[in-house]
C-alpha positions as CSV (number, residue, x, y, z in Angstrom):
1,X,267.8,255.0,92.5
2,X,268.0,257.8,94.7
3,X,270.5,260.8,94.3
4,X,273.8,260.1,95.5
5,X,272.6,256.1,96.3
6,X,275.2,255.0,94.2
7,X,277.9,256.6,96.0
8,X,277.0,254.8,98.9
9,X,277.0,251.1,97.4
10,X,280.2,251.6,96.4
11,X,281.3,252.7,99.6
12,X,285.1,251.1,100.4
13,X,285.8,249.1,103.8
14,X,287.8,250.7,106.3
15,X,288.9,250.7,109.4
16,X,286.4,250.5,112.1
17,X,288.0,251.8,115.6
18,X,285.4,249.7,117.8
19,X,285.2,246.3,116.3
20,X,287.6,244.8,118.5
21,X,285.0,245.7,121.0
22,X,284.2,242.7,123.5
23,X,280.1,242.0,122.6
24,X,279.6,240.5,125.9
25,X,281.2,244.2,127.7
26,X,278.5,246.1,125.1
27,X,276.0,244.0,126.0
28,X,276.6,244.2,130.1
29,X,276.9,248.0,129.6
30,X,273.6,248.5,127.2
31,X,272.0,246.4,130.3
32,X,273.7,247.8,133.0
33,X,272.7,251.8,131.6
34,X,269.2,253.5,131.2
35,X,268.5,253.7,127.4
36,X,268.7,257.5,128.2
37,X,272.7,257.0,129.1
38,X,273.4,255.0,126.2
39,X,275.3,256.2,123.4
40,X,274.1,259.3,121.1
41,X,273.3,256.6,118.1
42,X,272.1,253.9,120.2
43,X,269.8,256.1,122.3
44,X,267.7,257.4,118.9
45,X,267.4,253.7,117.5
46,X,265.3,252.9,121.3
47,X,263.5,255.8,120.6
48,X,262.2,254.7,117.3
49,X,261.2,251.3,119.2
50,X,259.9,252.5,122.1
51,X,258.4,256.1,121.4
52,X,257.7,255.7,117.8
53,X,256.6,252.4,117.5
54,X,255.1,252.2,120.8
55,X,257.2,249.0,121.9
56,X,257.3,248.0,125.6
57,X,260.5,249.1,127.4
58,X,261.7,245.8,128.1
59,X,261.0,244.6,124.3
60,X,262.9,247.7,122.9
61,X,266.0,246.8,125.3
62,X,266.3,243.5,123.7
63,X,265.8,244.6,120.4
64,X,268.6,246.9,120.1
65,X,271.2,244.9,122.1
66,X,270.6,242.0,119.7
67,X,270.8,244.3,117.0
68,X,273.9,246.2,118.2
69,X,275.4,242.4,118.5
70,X,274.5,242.2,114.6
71,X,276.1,245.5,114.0
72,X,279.5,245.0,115.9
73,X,279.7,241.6,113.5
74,X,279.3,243.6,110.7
75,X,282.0,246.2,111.6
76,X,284.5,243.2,112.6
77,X,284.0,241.8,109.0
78,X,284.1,245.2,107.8
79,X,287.6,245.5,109.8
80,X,288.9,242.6,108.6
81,X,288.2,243.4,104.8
82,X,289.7,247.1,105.3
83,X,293.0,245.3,106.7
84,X,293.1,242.9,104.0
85,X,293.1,245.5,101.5
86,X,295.6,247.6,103.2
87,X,297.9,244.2,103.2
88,X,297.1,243.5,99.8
89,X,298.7,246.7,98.9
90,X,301.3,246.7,100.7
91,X,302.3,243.5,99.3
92,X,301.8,245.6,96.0
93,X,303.9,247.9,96.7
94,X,306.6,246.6,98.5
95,X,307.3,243.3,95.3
96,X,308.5,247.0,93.2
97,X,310.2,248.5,95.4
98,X,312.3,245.7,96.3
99,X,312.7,245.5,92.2
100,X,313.4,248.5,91.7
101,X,316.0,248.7,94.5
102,X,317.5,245.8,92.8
103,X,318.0,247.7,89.8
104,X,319.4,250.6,91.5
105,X,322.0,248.4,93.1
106,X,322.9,247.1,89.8
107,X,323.0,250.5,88.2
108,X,325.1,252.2,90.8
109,X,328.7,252.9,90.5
110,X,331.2,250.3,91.7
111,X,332.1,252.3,95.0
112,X,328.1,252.2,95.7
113,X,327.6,249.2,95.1
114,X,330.8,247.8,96.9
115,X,329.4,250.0,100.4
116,X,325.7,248.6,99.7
117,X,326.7,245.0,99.3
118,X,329.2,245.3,102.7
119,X,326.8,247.2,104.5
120,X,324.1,245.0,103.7
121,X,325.8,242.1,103.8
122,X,327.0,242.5,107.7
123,X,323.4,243.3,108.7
124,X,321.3,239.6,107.1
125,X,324.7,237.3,108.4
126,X,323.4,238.3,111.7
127,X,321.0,235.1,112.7
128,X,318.5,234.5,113.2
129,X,316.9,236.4,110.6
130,X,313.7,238.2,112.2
131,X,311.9,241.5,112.0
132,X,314.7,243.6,113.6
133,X,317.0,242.3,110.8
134,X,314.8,243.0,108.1
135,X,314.0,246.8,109.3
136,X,318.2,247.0,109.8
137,X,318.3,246.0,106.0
138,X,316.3,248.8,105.2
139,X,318.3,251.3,107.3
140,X,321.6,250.1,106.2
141,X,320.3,250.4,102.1
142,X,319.6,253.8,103.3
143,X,322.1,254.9,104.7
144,X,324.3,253.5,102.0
145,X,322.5,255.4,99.3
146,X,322.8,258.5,101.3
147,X,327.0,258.2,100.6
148,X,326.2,259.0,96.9
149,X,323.4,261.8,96.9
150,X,324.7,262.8,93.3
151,X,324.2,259.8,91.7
152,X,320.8,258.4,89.9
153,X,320.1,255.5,90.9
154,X,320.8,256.6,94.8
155,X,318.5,259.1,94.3
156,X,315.8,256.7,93.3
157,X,316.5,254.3,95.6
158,X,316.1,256.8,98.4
159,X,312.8,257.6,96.9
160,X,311.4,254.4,96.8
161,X,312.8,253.7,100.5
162,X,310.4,257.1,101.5
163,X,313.8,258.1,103.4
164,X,313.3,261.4,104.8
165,X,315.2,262.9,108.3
166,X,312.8,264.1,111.6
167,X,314.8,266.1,113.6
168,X,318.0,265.2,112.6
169,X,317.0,261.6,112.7
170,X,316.8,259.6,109.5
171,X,313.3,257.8,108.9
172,X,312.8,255.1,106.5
173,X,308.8,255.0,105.3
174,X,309.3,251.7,103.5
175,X,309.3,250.0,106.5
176,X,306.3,250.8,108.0
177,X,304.4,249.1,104.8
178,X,307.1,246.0,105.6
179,X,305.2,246.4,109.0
180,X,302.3,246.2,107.6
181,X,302.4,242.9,105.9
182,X,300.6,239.4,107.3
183,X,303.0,237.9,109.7
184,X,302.9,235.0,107.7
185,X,304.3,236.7,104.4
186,X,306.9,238.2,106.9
187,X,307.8,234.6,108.1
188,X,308.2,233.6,104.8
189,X,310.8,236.4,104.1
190,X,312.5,235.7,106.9
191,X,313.1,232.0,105.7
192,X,313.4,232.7,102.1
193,X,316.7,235.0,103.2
194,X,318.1,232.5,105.8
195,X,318.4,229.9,103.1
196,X,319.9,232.9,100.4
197,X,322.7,233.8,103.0
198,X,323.4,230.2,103.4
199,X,323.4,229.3,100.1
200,X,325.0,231.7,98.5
201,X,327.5,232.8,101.0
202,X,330.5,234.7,99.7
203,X,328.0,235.7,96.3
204,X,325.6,237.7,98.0
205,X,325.1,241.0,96.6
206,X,322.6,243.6,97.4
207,X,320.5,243.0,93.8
208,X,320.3,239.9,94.8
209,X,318.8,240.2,98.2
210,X,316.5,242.8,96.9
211,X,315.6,240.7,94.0
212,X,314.7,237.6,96.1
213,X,312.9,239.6,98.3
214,X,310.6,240.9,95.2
215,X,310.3,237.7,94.4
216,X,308.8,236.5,97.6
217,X,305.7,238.7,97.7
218,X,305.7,238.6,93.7
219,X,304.2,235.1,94.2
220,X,302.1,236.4,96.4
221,X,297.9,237.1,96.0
222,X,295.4,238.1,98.4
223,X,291.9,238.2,97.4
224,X,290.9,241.9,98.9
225,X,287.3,242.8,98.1
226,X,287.3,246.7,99.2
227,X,283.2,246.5,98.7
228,X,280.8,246.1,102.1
229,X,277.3,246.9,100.2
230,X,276.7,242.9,100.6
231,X,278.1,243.1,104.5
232,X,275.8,245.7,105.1
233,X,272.9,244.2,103.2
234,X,273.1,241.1,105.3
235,X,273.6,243.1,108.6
236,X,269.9,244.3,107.2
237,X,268.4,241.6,106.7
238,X,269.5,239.6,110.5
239,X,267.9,243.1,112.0
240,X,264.9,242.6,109.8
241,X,264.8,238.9,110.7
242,X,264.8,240.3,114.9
243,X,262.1,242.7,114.3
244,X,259.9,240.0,112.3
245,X,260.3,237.4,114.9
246,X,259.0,240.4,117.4
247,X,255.6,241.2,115.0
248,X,257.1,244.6,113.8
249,X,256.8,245.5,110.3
250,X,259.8,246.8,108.3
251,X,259.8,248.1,105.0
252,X,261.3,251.3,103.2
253,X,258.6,253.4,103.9
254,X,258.5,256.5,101.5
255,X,257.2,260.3,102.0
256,X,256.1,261.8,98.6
257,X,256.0,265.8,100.7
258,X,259.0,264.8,102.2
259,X,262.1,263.0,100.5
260,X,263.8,263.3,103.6
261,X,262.1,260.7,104.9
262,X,263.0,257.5,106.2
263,X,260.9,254.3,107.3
264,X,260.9,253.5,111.1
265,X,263.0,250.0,110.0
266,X,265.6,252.2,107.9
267,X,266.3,254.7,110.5
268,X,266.7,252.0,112.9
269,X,269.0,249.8,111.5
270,X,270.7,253.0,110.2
271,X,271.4,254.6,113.8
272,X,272.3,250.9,115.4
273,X,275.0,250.5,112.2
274,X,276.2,254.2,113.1
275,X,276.8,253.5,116.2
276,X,279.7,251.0,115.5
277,X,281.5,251.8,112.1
278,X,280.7,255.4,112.8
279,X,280.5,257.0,116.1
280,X,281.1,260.2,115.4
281,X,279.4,260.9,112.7
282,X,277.2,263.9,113.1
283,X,274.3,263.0,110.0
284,X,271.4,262.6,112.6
285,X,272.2,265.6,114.6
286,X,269.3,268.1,115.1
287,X,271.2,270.7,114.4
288,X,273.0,269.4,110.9
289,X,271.5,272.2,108.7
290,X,272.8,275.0,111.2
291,X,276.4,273.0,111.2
292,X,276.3,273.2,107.5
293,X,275.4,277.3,107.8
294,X,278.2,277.7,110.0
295,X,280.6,275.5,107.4
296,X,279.8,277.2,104.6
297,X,279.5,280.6,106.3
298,X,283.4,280.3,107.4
299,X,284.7,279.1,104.2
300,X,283.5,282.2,102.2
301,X,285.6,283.7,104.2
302,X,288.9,281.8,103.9
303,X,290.9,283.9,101.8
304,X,291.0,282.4,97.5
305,X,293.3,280.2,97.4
306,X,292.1,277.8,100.9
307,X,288.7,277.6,99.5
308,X,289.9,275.0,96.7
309,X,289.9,273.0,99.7
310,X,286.3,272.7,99.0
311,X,283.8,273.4,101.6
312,X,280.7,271.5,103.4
313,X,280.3,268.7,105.7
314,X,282.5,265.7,105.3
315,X,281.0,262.2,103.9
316,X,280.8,260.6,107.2
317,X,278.6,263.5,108.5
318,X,276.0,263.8,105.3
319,X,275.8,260.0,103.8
320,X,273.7,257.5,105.6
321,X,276.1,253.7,106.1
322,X,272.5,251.7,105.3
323,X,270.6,253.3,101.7
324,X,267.9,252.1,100.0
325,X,269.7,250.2,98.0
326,X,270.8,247.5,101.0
327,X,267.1,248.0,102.0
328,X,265.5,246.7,98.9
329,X,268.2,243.7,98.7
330,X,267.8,242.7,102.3
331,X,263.9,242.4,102.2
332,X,263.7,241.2,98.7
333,X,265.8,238.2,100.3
334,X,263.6,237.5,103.1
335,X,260.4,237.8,100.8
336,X,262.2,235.2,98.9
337,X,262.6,233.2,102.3
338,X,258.7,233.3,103.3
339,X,257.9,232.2,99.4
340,X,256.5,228.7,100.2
341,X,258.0,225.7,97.8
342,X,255.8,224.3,95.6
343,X,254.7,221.1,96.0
């Protein structure tokens, strides 16, 4: 395993800024566009293809547009798993802190909990019940809890609802996770407080809206993998199943004098990959080494107390997206596909 490998197969899913990108634009605009005007990322992997590898023009072309087609289905699954995760949290997080907005209804005085359960109240007997009534909820539990700053369990509640003021203007944070949920746990809030205001009509009390609403997204689970080692491992191995179909060799390729070294096949699928998750990334710049002079040059002279900031170049711009470790898996698999069966 190579230093700092590890670091890299765990790497978490995030949110990739292009995947919503149309393929068939990308494609019309890698065609349209001399490999010269293509993007930074792009540009190297055609070089690797056509200068180092000595591949026709035309061939190159191909190569890399079917490859950046790979890439941009990689970053969309890679998309999807980031947002999954950020929705299974949320979920997470909002079941406690409608529970524990319960409680703090319940453990209020009687004059809070008599201006929570009116103010509350008013706002879900409006119908239908949608998303504007559900943020109103949240304003109006605010703003209620704000009447009592010197009791506990407002105190707490405010907390948990992230309220805060910008300019005078009162913000509830909570609601931006609400936001956050999948439209169809949303949908089912929606419903599940409909019924409550029906059935329990003159009963309602804020610990119990609160409570039902924990209740909702208690029951629910989503299945989040953070991990994309395996997504890019497969994004690998359809690159390496493009450059096999065109008689090129790929492999890891290793330089005993120089551990900086990287196979043709690595750098390439490395660049393509950059070029979708992580435009902006500045690890194959020629002038990385100066970039991390200047870096560590201007934070020795940040006074004591900034430098616990730490110093040097951020992830993005010193770990490569594809390692040896998604190398190794990917070929291993399509040495396992060439393996003839035995009679």
């Amino acid at each position: 395993m190579l230093p700092g490998e590890r670091i890299t197969m765990q790497r978490r899913a995030r949110v990739v800024p292009l995947a919503r990108t149309r393929l068939e634009n990308l494609r019309l605009e890698l065609r349209a566009r001399p490999p010269a005007n293509w993007p930074q990322h792009i540009g190297l992997a055609w070089q690797v293809l056509h200068d180092d590898l000595a591949v026709s023009e035309d061939d190159s072309r191909r190569l890399v547009i079917a490859s950046v087609s790979v890439a941009l289905r990689c970053a969309q699954l890679v998309d999807e798993r980031s947002r999954a995760r950020a929705q299974a949290g949320s979920i997470t997080k909002l079941s406690k802190a409608f529970a524990r907005l319960a409680k703090c209804s319940r453990r209020g005085s009687a004059k809070l909990r008599q201006d929570l359960d009116q103010a509350v109240f008013a706002v879900l007997c409006q119908t239908p019940v949608d998303l504007e009534v559900m943020e109103a909820i949240f304003d109006a539990a605010g703003t209620s809890f704000a009447k009592h700053p010197t009791e506990e369990p407002a105190s707490t509640a405010l907390a948990t609802l992230e309220s805060s003021e910008d300019d005078g203007v009162p913000r509830i944070g909570l609601k931006v996770d609400f936001e956050s949920l999948p439209s169809a746990s949303q949908l089912r809030m929606q419903t599940t407080l409909s019924d409550l205001v029906t059935s329990a009509a003159g009963d309602l009390t804020a610990e119990r809206i609160f409570s039902t609403m924990a209740s909702v997204l208690d029951t629910e689970f989503m299945n989040a993998d953070p991990e994309i080692a395996c997504l890019i491992t497969d994004y690998v191995g359809a690159v390496d199943d493009l450059w096999r179909a065109a008689g090129l060799n790929t492999g890891r390729g290793h330089d005993p004098a120089n551990p900086e070294y990287r196979s043709p096949f690595h750098r390439f699928v490395e660049l393509v990959l950059t070029a979708i998750i992580d435009p902006w990334s500045r690890r194959h710049d020629d002038d990385l080494d100066e970039h991390r002079r200047a870096v560590r040059q201007a934070h020795a002279r940040l006074e004591e107390e900034y430098k616990r900031a730490g110093a040097g170049l951020s992830r993005a711009d010193r770990e490569w997206l594809v390692s040896e470790y998604h190398i190794k898996r990917a070929l291993a698999r399509s040495a396992q596909k060439t393996v003839p069966e035995t009679p």
